[in-house]
TORDREN-799137 format. One record per residue (C-alpha): residue in three letters; x, y, z. Coordinates in steps of 0.05 Angstrom, whole numbers, plus 5000, padded with zeros to 4 digits. Example, Ala and Ser with C-alpha at 12.3 -4.5 7.8 and 13.67 -1.06 7.14 Angstrom:
ALA524649105156/SER527349795143/
***
This chain:
UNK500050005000/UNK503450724980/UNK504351155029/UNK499851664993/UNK494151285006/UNK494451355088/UNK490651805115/UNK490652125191/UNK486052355245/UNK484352645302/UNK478152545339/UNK476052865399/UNK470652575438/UNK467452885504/UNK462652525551/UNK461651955592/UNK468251625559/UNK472951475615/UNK471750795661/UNK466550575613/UNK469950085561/UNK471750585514/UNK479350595498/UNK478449835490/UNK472649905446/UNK476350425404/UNK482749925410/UNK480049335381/UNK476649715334/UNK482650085298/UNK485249325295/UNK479849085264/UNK481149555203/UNK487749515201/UNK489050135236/UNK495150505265/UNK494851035323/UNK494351195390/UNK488151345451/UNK489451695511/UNK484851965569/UNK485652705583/UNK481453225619/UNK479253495557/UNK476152875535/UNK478752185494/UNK484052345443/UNK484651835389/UNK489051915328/UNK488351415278/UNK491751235212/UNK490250845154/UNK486950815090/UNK480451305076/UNK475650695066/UNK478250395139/UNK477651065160/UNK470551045149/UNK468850395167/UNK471350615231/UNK467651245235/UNK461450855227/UNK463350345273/UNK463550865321/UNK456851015307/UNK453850355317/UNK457349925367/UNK458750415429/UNK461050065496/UNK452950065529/UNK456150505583/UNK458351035535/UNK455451745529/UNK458852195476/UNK457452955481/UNK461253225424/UNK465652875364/UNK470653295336/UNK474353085276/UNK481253405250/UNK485653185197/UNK493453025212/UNK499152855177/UNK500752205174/UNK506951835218/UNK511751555177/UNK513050845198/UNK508050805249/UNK504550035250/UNK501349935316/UNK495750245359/UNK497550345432/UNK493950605485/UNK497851045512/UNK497051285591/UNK492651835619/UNK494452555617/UNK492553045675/UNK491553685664/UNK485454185670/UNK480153925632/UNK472754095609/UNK468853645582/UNK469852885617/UNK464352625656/UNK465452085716/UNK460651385700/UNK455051355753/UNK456250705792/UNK453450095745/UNK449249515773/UNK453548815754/UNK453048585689/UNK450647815668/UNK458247655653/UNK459847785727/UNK454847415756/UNK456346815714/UNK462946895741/UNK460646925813/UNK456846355802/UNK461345875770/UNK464845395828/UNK471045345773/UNK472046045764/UNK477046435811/UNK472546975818/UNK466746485851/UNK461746815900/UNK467047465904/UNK464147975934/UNK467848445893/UNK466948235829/UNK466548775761/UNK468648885686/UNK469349485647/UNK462249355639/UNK459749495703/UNK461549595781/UNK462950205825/UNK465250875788/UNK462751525820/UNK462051285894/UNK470051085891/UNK473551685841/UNK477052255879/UNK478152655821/UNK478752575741/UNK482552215699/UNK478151765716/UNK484351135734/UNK485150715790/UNK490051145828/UNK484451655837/UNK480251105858/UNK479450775930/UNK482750135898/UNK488950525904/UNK491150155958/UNK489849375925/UNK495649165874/UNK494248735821/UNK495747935830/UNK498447655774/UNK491147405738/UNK488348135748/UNK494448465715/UNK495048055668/UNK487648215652/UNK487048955661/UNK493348965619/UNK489948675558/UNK485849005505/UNK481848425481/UNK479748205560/UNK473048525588/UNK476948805646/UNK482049175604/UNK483249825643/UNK477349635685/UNK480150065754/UNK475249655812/UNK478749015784/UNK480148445832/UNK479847775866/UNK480147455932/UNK487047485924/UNK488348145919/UNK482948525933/UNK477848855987/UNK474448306028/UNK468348316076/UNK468448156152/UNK462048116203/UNK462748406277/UNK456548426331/UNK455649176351/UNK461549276399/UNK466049186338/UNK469248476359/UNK469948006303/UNK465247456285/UNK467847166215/UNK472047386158/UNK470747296078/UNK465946906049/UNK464146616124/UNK462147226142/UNK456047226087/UNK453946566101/UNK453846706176/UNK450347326166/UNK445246946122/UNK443346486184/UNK443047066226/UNK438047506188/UNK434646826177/UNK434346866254/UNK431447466257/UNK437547866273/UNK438748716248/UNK444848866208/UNK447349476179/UNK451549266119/UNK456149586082/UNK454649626001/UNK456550055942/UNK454450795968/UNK453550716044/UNK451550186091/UNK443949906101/UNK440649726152/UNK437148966143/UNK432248486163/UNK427747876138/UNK422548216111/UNK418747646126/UNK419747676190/UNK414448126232/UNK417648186292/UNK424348406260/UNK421348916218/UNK417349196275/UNK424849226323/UNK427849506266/UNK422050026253/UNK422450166331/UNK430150226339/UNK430250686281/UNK424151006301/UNK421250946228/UNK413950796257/UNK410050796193/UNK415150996127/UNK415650456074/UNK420949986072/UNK424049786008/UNK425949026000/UNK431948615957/UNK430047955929/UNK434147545888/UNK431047645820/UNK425747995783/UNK422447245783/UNK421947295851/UNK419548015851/UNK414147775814/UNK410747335862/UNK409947985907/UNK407448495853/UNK404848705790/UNK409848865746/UNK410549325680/UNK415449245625/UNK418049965645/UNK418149625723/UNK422948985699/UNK426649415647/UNK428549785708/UNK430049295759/UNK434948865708/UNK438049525680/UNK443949895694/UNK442350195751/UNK437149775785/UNK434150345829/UNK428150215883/UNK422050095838/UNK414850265869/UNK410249715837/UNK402949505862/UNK402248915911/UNK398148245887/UNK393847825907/UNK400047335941/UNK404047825967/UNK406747596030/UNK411347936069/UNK410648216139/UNK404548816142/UNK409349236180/UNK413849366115/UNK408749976079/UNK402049886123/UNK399950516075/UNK399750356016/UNK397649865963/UNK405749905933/UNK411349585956/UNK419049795946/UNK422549215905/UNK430449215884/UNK434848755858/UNK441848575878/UNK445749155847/UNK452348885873/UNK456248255873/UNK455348235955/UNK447948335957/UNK448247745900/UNK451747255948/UNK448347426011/UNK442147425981/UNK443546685954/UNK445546476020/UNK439846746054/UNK435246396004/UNK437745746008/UNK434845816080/UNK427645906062/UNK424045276077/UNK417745476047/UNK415545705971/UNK414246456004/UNK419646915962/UNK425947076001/UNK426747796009/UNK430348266055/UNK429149006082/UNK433149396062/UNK432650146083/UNK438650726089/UNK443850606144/UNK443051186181/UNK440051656240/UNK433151956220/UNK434252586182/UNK442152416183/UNK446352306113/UNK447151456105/UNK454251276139/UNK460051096095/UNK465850936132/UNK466750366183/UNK467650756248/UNK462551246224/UNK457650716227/UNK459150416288/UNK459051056322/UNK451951156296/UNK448550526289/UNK449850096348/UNK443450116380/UNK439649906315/UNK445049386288/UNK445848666327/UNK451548636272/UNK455948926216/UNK458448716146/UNK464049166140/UNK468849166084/UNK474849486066/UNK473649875992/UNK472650606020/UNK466650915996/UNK469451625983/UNK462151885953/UNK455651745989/UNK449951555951/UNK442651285973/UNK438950875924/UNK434851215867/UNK426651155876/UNK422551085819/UNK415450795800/UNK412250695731/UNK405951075700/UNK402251075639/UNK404451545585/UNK399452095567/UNK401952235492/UNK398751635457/UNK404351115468/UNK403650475500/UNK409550565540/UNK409950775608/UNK414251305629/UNK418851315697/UNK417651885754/UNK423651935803/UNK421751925869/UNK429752005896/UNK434852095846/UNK441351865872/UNK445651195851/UNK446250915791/UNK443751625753/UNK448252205784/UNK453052485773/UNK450352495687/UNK448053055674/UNK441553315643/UNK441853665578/UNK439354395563/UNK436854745500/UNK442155315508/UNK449255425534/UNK451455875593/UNK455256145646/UNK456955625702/UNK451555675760/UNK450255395832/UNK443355255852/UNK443555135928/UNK437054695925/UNK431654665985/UNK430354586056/UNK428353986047/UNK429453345995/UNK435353735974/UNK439453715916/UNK445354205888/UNK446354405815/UNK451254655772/UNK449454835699/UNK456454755649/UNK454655045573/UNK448954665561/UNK449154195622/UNK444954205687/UNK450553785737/UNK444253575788/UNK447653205852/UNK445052585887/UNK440152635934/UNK442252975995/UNK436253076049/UNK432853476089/UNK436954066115/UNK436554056188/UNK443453846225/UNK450353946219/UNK451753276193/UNK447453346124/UNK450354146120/UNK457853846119/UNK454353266063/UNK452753916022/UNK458754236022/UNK463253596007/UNK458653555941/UNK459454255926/UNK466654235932/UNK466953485898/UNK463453755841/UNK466454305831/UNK472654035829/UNK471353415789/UNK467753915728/UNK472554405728/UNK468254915748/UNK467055545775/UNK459655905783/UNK458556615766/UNK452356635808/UNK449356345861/UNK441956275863/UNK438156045934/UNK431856045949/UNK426856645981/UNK426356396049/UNK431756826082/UNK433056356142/UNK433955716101/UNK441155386118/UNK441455406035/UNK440956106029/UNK445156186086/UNK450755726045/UNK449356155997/UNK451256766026/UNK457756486061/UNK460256175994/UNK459456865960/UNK463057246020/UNK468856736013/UNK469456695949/UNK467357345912/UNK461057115874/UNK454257485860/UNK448057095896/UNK441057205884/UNK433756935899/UNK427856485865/UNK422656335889/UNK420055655898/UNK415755495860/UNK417855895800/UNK423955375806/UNK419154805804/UNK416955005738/UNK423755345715/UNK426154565723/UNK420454195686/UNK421654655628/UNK429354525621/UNK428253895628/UNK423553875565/UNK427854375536/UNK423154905519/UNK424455595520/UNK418855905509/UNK412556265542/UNK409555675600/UNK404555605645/UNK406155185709/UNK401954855761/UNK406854745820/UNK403254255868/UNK407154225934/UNK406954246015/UNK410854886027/UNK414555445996/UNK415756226013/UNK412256565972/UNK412857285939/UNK407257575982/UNK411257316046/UNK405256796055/UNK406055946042/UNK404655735964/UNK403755085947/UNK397755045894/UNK400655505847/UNK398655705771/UNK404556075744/UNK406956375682/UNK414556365660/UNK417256795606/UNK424456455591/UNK426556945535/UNK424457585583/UNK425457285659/UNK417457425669/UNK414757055720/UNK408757185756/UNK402156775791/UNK396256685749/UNK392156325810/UNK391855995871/UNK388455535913/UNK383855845971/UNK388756016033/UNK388055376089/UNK390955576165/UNK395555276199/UNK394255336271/UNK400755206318/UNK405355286247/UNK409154696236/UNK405254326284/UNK399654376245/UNK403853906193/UNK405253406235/UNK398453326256/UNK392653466206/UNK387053496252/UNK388954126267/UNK387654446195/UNK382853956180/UNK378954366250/UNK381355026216/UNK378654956150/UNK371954676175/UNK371855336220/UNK373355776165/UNK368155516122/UNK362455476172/UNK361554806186/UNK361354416252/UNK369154386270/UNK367353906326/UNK366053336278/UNK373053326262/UNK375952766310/UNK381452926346/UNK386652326370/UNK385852276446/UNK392052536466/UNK391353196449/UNK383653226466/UNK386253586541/UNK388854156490/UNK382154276458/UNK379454866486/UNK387655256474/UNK386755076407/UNK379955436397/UNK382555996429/UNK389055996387/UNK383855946325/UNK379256416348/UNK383956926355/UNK388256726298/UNK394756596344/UNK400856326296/UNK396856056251/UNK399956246183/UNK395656196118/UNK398455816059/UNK394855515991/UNK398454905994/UNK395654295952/UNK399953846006/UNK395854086066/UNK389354066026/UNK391253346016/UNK391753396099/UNK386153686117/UNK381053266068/UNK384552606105/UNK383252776172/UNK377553016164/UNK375652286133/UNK379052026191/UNK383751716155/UNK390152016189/UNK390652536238/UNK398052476263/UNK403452376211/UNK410052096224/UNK412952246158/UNK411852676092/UNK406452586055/UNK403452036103/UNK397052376105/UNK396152436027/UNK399051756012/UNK393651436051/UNK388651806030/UNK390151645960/UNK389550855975/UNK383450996000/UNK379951125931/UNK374450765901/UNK376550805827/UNK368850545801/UNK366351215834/UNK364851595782/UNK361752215806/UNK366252855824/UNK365653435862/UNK366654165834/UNK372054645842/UNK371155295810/UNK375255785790/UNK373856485819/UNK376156965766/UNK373757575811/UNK380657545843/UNK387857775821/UNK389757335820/UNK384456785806/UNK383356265865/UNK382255595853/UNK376955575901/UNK378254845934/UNK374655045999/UNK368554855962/UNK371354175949/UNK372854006032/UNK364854326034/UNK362853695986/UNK366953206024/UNK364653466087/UNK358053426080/UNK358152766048/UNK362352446102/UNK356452696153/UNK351852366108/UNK355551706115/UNK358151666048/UNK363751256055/UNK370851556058/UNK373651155992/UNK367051495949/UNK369752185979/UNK376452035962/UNK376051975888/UNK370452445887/UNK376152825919/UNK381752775869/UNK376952735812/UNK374753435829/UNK381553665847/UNK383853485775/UNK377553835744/UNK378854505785/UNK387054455756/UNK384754415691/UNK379754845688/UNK384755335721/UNK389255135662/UNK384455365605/UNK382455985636/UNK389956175643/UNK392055925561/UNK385456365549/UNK388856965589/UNK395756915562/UNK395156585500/UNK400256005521/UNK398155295515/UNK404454945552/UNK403554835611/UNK410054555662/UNK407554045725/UNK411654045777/UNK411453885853/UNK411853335903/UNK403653195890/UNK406053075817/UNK408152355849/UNK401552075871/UNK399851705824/UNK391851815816/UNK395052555795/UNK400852455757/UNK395951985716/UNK390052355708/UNK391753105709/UNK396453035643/UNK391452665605/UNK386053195626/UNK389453735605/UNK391553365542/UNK383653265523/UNK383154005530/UNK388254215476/UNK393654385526/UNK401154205521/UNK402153805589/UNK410253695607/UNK412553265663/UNK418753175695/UNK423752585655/UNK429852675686/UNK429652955761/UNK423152835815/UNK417353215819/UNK418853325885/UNK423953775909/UNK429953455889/UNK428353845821/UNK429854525849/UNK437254625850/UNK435654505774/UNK430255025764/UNK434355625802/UNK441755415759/UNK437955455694/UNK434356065719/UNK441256405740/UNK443956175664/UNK438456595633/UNK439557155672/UNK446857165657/UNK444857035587/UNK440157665585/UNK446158045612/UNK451357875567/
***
């Protein structure tokens, strides 16, 4: 072949590229058409240079196209022309650069892949029931990477050497753990050990699961150590250890998610979509929210409110081998299945490290499966549950209840580039964001923000961030709420470090985040459907209609729901009685039908006297405490002991063949318009006192609720001429809603988006205020 005939190039590739397969892909691809050249991890992305003929050339162009690692997300291709090497006959990978860099994204952590497990589970292979087990294909990424190249000496396996079998592996293109960093064996890598909760050894290696196994089995707590912090576990089957576990934790009532060994067994406790399974045996495997059958079977105690159950998958090599141990146990044909819920104190971040659990979990743990592979990022698992599409497809589409492993850190994609930006997030469910050019950087979940320890969580992922994109934000946006540790964050970060801060409100963010998430940047309307929020008048929103100008930064409120009381404040939350009393009060009916739970019936006649004369009780139009006040008035719950308890329970109780509704007009009288849902408690009111039972008023309830919305809807597309309309909020996750309300507004003509990417809830915020600080920079500029 002349000389004259070779061709070189360059190719630039940004994305998820590093950790993910990629230089081997690209390796044995350049062989495969005879190919000379060289690829290289930098900062800036994957460099390949490659040299050959123009028709190889293109056969590997197109390869690229078609046959990326599964792992692999490209951002941007760039393509330059060289001149050719003289002499040059091999490709080599050559090793990573460091450097600043722009444009390289760090894998979220990957569930194990079907090669692994076969490995695990053949007794000839040296890599049998390993705890550890992984491929370039899958394993730990995020939750063990300091900083970027992404190679094992940034990683926590650091500190394992190769054996001879694992070198010998990682060091060869064609094997499926080329350059694979996690890479080990029982020979030279982490191992597991089991203590009882003074820290005194009980059993080392593979012992140690098979011990565990039999203790669970025995009704036994553990907290055990996984892939982004430790659990805390228990038969699920097992009533009295659910209800120890509940009571050590003090988790009275909250779901409990469970880990069986397969999506066969899953099965036998729920009713399962395509979306549901496509999830469960995907690459991340999060928590799936599915509908209990007719044979489910585990202990009541696990979600005594609700008709769904939390289902996972082992995600891991460990939870693989425990979970076969503590199968094998099972003497009847009752699935096998394990709670598994976050290892940590109530409102605390889940523990990572050894000692830190310990410390912290001793009086909820009889034992611990420790290991040594440091978990260097925390991550909870990722919530989701299925629904039915709303755009004619067959499909169902995912809502994210908690976005954490297996999904951050990738980032979701915007319709325009920018400025860098820090949205603090929320008070509570929160999340931080940075937007890159046309990136939104959304972390994992982080949690309420209400202690020191989750404060120092936030500002590890600020930093870690930060420093793993390169980055440095403009602006800061926080929320309204001046007291808010966020906005407080806010401030000190801008004192320290020079940088402009300013404020969004709420639910504005809500619907800022929908929209960039859809990528439309247009005129919107938004219905933001939450518990709380400070609004613009200095009163609580919550059941919002709002209109967003992207091109001009207009944002104002169309409508509202009527204004509910909430007498005591935030006890008023925490027990729903009290605005359920309230809102009877205020709408002249017979407050003293509303039953109050005995132990606060001494209190009675202070509370009419607080009402009376309208003692700390602040007003707010949330849809959240609607959802409150129309359960205990139902009697249905009048005492939570967690968010949303009240709502969640009332949305079980629904008799979906009702099919009568109740109205909720729209008072157009008002600037701006309330959504007048007092009139829908009147309906339910009165029908609960004529015995109509509390499932009729229920979806009488919602049915109405979804009527009034879109009725709201129309009247504000009428007013501003804009048929999109954004849906955002934590209500946007029951599912009766998130269902229904779409496909109404769809019937009418409207343009109904929904959240893809991030939750409804509040863990879409930090999104909403860093696109909204991109277009004001934009504007600017």
């Amino acid at each position: 072949m002349s000389e004259n005939n070779i061709l070189r190039r360059l190719h630039t590739v940004t994305g998820q590229v590093q950790g993910v397969g990629f230089r081997p892909f690209v390796y044995k691809t350049a062989l495969k058409y005879n190919l000379s050249g060289t690829v290289l991890n930098s900062p800036e992305g994957v460099l390949i240079e490659v040299q050959g003929t123009l028709q190889n050339l293109n056969k590997f162009d197109q390869t690229f196209i078609d046959e990326l690692p599964r792992l692999a997300r490209i951002i941007s291709h760039k393509k330059k022309d060289l001149i050719p090497v003289q002499g040059e006959e091999q490709f080599c990978i050559l090793a990573s650069t460091a450097g600043e860099g722009h444009c390289v994204l760090i894998s979220p952590d990957v569930a194990t892949c079907p090669d692994c497990f076969a490995d695990m589970n053949d007794p000839q292979n040296r890599r049998y029931e390993y705890p550890f087990t992984n491929c370039t294909n899958c394993g730990p990424r995020y939750t063990i990477t300091r900083s970027i190249p992404y190679d094992r000496p940034v990683t926590s396996m650091a500190c394992f050497p190769l054996c001879m079998d694992c070198k010998e592996e990682y060091e060869n293109p064609l094997d499926r753990r080329f350059h694979a960093q996690p890479n080990a064996c029982s020979e030279c890598g982490p191992e597991v050990w089991l203590t009882d909760n003074d820290g005194n050894k009980l059993a080392d290696s593979l012992t140690a699961l098979s011990k565990l196994a039999k203790l669970l089995s025995g009704g036994r707590i553990a907290a055990i150590k996984g892939l982004g912090g430790f659990h805390l576990v228990c038969d699920a089957s097992n009533p009295q250890a659910v209800q120890t576990l509940r009571e050590r934790k003090n988790r009275p009532d909250k779901p409990l998610a469970v880990m069986l060994k397969d999506v066969t067994e899953a099965e036998k406790l729920a009713d399962l979509t395509e979306n549901d399974i496509e999830l469960l045996e995907g690459l991340q495997r999060p928590i799936v929210l599915a509908p209990k059958n007719k044979n489910y079977s585990l202990a009541p105690e696990i979600a005594p409110d609700t008709d769904f159950i939390g289902l996972m998958v082992p995600y891991t090599p460990l939870h693989q081998v425990l979970l076969k141990y503590f199968s094998a146990l099972n003497e009847n044909s009752s699935p096998s299945a394990l709670v598994m819920t976050s290892g940590n104190m109530s409102c605390a971040p889940i523990c990572i490290g050894n000692r830190e659990a310990l410390k912290r979990l001793p009086h909820i743990a009889d034992v611990f499966l420790f290991h040594n592979r440091d978990i260097l990022i925390r991550v909870d698992d990722s919530v989701t549950r299925s629904v039915p599409e709303f755009n004619g497809e067959e499909k169902n589409r995912t809502i994210f209840m908690r976005r954490a492993r297996g999904f951050t850190p990738s980032p979701v994609f915007l319709a325009q580039e920018g400025p860098c930006v820090l949205g603090t997030g929320p008070e509570l469910k929160n999340t931080l964001c940075f937007t890159k050019g046309d990136q939104g950087f959304s972390s994992q979940h982080i949690g309420d923000m209400q202690n020191l320890e989750t404060t120092n969580f936030w500002k590890e992922i600020r930093l870690h961030l930060q420093s793993i994109l390169k980055i440095k934000p403009r602006l800061i946006v926080h929320d309204l709420h001046p007291d808010y540790l966020t906005t407080l964050l806010a401030e000190e970060i801008a004192q320290n470090e020079s940088i402009e801060t300013t404020a969004l409100q709420h639910h504005y963010a809500h619907i800022y985040s929908v929209l960039a998430e859809n990528k439309h940047t247009g005129p919107a309307l938004g219905l933001a459907l939450d518990g709380t929020g400070l609004g613009d008048d200095r009163t609580i929103w919550g059941g919002e209609c709002l209109y967003i100008d992207n091109e001009k930064l207009e944002h104002r409120r169309i409508a509202h729901f009527t204004y509910l009381r909430l007498p005591g404040g935030e006890a008023a939350v925490r027990e729903p009685w009290r605005i359920a009393r309230a809102a009877a009060t205020d709408l002249g009916l017979d407050s003293r039908q509303i039953s109050v739970p005995a132990e606060f019936q001494a209190g009675l006649k202070m509370f009419d006297q607080i009402l009376e004369k309208n003692i700390n009780c602040p007003a707010t139009s949330s849809c959240g405490r609607l959802f409150d006040a129309i359960s205990a008035m139902l009697g249905l719950c009048s005492k939570i002991s967690y968010e949303g308890q009240a709502a969640i329970i009332l949305e079980k109780n629904q008799d979906h063949t009702e099919k009568n509704t109740y109205d909720c007009p729209v008072d157009q009288a008002t600037t701006p318009f309330t959504i007048n849902t007092g009139e829908l408690f009147k309906q339910a009111y009165r029908d609960k006192m004529n015995g109509v039972p509390p499932a009729t008023i229920s979806r009488r309830f919602h049915k109405g609720l979804i009527s009034g919305l879109a009725d709201c809807a129309e009247l504000a597309a009428a007013k501003t001429g804009v048929k999109t309309i954004g849906l955002s909020g934590g209500v946007m996750q029951n599912l009766t809603i998130a269902v229904e309300l779409p496909e109404e507004l769809k019937s009418r003509g409207l343009n109904p988006l929904v959240h893809r990417y991030l939750p409804p809830n509040d863990g879409c915020i930090s999104l909403g205020q860093a696109v909204y600080g991109q277009i004001l920079l934009n504007r600017r500029n």
